[in-house]
C-alpha positions in Angstrom: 0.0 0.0 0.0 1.6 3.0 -1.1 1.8 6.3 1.6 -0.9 8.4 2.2 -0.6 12.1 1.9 -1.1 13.9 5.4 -0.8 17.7 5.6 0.2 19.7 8.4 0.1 23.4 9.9 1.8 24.7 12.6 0.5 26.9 15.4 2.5 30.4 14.0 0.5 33.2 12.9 0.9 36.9 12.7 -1.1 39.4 11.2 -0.8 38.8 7.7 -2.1 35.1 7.9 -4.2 34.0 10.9 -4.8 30.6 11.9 -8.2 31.0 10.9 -6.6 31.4 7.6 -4.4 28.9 8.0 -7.1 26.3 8.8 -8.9 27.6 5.1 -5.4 26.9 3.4 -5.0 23.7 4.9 -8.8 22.2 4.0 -7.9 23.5 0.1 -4.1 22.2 -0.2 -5.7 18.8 1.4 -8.7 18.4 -1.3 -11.6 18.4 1.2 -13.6 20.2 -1.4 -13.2 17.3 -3.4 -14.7 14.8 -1.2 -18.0 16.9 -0.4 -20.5 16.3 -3.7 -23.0 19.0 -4.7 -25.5 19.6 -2.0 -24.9 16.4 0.7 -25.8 16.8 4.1 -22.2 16.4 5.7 -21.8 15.4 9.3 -19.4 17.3 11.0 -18.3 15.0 13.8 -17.1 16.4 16.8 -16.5 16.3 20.7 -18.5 19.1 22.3 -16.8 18.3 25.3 -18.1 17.5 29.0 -19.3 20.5 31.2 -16.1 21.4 32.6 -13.9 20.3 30.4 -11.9 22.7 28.3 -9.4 20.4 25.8 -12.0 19.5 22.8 -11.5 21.8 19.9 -12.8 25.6 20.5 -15.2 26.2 18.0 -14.3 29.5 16.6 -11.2 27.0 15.2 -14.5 25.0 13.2 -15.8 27.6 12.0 -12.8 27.9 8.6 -14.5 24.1 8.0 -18.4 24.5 7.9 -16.9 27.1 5.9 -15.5 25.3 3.5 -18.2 22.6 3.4 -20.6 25.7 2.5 -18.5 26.7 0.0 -18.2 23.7 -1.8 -22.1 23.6 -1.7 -22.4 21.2 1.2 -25.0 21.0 4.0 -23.3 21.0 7.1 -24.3 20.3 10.3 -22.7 19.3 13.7 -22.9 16.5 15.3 -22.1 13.6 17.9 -23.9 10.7 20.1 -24.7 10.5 23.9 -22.5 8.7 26.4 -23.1 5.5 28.3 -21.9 7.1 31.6 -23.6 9.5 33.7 -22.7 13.1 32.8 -24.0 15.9 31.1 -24.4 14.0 27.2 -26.3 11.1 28.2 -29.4 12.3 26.4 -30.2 15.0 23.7 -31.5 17.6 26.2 -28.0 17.7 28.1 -26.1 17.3 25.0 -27.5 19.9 23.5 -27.3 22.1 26.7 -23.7 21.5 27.3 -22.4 21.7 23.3 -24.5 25.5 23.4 -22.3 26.0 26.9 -18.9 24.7 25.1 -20.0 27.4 22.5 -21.1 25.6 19.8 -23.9 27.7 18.7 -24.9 28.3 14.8 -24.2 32.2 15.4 -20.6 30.8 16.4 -19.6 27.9 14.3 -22.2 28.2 11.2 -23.9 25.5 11.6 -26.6 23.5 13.5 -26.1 21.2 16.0 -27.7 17.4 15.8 -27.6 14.9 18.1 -26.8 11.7 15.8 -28.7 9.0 18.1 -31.8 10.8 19.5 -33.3 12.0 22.3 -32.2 8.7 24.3 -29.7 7.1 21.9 -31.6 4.6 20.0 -31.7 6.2 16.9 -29.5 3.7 15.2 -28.8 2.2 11.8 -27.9 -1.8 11.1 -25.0 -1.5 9.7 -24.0 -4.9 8.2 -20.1 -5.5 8.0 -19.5 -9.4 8.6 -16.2 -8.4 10.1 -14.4 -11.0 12.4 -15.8 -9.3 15.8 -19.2 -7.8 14.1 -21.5 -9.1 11.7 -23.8 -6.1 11.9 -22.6 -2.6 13.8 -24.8 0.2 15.5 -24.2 3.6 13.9 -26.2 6.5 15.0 -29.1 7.5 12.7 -27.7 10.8 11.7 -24.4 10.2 10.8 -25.3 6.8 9.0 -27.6 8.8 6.7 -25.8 11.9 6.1 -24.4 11.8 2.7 -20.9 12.7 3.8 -19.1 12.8 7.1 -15.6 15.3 7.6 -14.2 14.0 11.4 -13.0 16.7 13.2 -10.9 14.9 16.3 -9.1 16.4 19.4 -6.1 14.3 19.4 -5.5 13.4 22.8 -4.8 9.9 25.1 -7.3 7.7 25.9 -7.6 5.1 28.8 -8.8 2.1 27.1 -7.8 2.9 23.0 -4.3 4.6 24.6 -5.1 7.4 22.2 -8.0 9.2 20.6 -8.0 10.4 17.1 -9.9 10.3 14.4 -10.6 6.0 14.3 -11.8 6.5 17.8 -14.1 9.8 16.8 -15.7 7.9 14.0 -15.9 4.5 15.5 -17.0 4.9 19.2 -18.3 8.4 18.6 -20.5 7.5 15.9 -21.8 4.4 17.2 -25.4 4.7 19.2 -25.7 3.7 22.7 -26.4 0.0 22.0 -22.8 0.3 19.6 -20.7 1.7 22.6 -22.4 -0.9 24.9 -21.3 -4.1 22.1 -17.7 -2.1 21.7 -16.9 -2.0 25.7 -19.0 -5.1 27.2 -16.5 -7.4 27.9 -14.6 -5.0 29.6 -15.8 -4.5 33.3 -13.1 -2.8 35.7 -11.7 -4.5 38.8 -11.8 -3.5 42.3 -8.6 -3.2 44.4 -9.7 -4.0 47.6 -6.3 -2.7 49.5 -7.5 0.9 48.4 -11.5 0.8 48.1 -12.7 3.2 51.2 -15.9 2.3 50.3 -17.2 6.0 49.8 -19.5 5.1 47.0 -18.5 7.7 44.4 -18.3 4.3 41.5 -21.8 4.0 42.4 -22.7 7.7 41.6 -21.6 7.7 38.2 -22.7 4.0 36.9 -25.2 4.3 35.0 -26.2 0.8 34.9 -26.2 0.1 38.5 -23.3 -2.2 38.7 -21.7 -1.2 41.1 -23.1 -2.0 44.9 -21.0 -1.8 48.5 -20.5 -4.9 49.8 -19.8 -6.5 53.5 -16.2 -6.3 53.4 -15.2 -10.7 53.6 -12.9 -11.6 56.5 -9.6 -11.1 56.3 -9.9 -9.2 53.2 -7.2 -6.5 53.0 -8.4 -2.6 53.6 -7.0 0.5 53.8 -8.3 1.2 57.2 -9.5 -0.7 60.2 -12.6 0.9 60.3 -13.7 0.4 56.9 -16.0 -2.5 56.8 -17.4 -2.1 53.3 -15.7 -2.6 49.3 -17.5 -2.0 46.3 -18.4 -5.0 44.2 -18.9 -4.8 39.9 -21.6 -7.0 38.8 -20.2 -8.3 35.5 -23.7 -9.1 34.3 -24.6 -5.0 34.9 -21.4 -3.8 33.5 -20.8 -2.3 30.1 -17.5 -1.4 30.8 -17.3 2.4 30.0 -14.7 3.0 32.6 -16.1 6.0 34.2 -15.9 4.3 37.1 -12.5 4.4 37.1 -11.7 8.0 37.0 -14.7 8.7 39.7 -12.5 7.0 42.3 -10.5 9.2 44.3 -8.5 6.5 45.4 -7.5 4.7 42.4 -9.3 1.9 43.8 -10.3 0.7 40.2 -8.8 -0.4 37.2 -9.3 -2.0 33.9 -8.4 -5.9 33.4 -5.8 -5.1 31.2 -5.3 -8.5 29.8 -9.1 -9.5 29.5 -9.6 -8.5 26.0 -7.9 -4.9 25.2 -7.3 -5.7 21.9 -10.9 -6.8 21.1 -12.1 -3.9 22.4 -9.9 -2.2 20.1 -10.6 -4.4 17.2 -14.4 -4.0 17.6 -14.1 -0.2 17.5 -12.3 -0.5 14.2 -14.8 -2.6 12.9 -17.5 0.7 13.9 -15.3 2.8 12.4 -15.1 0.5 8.9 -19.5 0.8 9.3 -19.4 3.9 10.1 -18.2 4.7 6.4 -19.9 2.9 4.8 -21.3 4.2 1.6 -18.9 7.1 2.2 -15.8 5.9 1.8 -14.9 8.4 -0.8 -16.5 11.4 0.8 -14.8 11.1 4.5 -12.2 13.5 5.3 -10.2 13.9 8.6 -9.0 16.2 10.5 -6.9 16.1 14.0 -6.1 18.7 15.8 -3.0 18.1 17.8 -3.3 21.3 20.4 -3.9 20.8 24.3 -2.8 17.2 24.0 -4.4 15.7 27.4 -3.7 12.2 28.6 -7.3 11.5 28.8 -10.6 11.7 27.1 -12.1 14.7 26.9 -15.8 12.8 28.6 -14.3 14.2 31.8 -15.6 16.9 33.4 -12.0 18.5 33.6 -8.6 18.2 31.7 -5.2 17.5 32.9 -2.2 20.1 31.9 -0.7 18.9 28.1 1.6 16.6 28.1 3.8 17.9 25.1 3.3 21.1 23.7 0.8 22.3 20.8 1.8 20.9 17.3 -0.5 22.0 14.9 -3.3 20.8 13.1 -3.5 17.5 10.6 -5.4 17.0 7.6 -6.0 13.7 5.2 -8.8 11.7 3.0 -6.7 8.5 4.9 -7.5 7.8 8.8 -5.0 5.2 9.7 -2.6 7.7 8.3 -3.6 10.9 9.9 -4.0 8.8 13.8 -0.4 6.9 12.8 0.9 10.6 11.9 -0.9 12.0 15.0 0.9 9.1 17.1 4.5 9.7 15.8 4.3 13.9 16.2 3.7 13.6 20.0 6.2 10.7 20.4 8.8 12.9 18.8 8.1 16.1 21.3 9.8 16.4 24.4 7.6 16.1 28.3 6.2 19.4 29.6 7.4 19.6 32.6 4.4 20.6 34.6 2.6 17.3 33.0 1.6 13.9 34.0 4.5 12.7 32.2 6.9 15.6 33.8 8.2 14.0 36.9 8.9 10.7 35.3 12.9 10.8 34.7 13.7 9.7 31.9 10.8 11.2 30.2 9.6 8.4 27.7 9.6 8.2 23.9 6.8 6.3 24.1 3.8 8.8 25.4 1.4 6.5 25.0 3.0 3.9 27.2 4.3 6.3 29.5 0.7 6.7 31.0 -0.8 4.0 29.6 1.6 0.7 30.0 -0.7 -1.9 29.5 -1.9 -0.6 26.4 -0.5 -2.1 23.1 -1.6 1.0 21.5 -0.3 -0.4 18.3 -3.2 -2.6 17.7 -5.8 -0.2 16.8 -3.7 1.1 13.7 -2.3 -2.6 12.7 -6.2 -3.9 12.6 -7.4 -0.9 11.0 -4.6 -1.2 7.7 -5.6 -5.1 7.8 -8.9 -4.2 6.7 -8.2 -1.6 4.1 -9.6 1.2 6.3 -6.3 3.0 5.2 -2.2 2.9 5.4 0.2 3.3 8.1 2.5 4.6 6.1 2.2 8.3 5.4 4.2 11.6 3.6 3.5 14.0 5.9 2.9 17.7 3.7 3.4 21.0 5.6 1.2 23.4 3.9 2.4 27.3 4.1 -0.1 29.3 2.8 0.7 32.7 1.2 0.6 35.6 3.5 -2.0 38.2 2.3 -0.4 41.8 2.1 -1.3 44.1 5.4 -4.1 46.3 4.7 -4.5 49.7 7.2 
């Protein structure tokens, strides 16, 4: 498979040629014009991001792309599906609530807002792919019937896929509630008994009732004499979202790393591939490599960067653009002030660094095994021409 062509602009502006500008000159150089046919209603995928959270994509940066769709006489509109966990993008009332509070408002970005899988997130499409993990997948109404779909990803690291980028924001984004339950069910966190406190903040957040607090069984190890209680996951409840793991304040709770990571992995490729379908030819990605967190942005805050800004990505291919994504960060050096900052050595690997039971890897060998695109990329940096200073 020959390389895929990824373009690439930097964070430097001045006067004479903005980013906003730059975004414009990046979507031409990168032929997204070309993939939008006369008229289709395009689904702008996105991450409006979780009330408090402040790393997804700002959407005066979108704005250069509905513009572009529009220009190319595309029907834009924006778009995403609700969240298995409890937060504020479970249903379409609090999605749309929170994207109008994250700014995403048509006055702002130019376009309207959709919530791809309904009021509840069962508006799905059978999708059939008769893939090795998924005969048929569940993609959310909206996106499986727009006519073409441009991914707009926040690039960022990712507790169960060890990164995000645009696979991830096609294949677990798009997929309804039913699809993100099939992708994560076999994945149900563990307790750590040595640390649970049994303060019942896993029960909060599960949505599916799950979790309970159990008589603590004699002899079993606990953080404090006093504590007589442990939570308890009921793997018949659990869907294995993980939220319960970052509601713990003491890190009681963890994923079974070797229970089937890579199927997880494997099944959201095999979303992604149904996702597409039909629109193979008019897809286009985009990553945006800025505020680069080392977690999703589904929580309700976001950790300092871990490397610094790089720019934003742009490519028709999207094992390319996540493989280019992937070898940018590794190549920046730690922040200091970051997760990764008082780890000495810093490591190459940023990915493993806070993830090191991830084989990362996976999702971008699986994906190229099923033609969803090429690993191997020439990465373009586009410099557009400055426009002469006008007073």
């Amino acid at each position: 498979m020959s390389p895929s062509a990824v373009y690439h602009i930097d964070l430097r502006a001045d006067d004479a040629c903005n980013l906003l500008d730059k975004i414009s000159w990046l979507l031409k150089e990168a032929g997204m014009a070309r993939r939008i046919p006369k008229r289709a209603l395009t689904a702008v995928k996105m991450h409006f991001g979780e009330r408090g959270n402040t790393a997804f994509v700002r959407p005066l940066l979108v704005r250069p792309i509905i513009d572009a769709i529009a220009a190319a006489d595309g029907r834009p509109f924006l778009t995403d599906a609700g969240t298995l966990y409890v937060g504020t993008r479970g249903n379409a009332v609090d999605h749309l609530l929170t994207a109008m509070r994250n700014g995403f408002v048509v006055e702002v970005v130019g376009a309207p807002v959709v919530i791809a899988d309904g009021l509840d997130g069962r508006d799905e499409v059978a999708v059939p792919v008769c893939l090795p993990r998924c005969q048929d997948v569940y993609i959310a109404s909206a996106l499986a019937r727009a006519d073409a779909l441009v991914s707009v990803a926040h690039f960022k690291l990712h507790e169960l896929a060890g990164f995000g980028g645009a696979i991830k924001n096609v294949g677990m984004g798009g997929a309804s509630r039913r699809g993100k339950m099939a992708q994560h069910s076999v994945m149900e966190p563990k307790i750590r008994p040595k640390k649970c406190i049994a303060c019942g903040s896993c029960i909060k957040v599960c949505a599916h009732e799950a979790v309970t607090l159990v008589q603590r069984p004699e002899g079993m190890a606990r953080p404090k004499e006093t504590i007589k209680k442990v939570a308890r996951i009921d793997a018949s409840q659990c869907v294995g979202c993980g939220s319960c793991i970052h509601a713990c304040p003491e890190e009681a709770i963890d994923i079974q790393w070797d229970k089937d990571i890579t199927g997880f992995m494997e099944r959201m490729v095999e979303y992604t591939v149904g996702a597409l379908h039909g629109k193979e030819d008019k897809s286009f990605f985009i990553n945006f490599l800025t505020q680069i967190s080392p977690a999703c942005d589904c929580h309700a805050s976001a950790d300092a960067p871990i490397v610094a800004d790089i720019g934003i990505l742009a490519s028709v291919d999207p094992v390319a653009i996540d493989q280019a994504s992937v070898d940018l960060v590794n190549a920046q050096p730690v922040l200091a002030n970051s997760h990764l900052g008082t780890m000495n050595p810093p490591p190459e690997d940023k990915i493993r660094g806070v993830y090191p039971h991830i084989p990362w890897e996976h999702q971008l060998e699986y994906a190229e095994s099923l033609g969803l695109g090429s690993r191997q990329y020439q990465l373009i940096t586009v410099t557009p021409p400055k426009k002469r200073k006008t007073h």
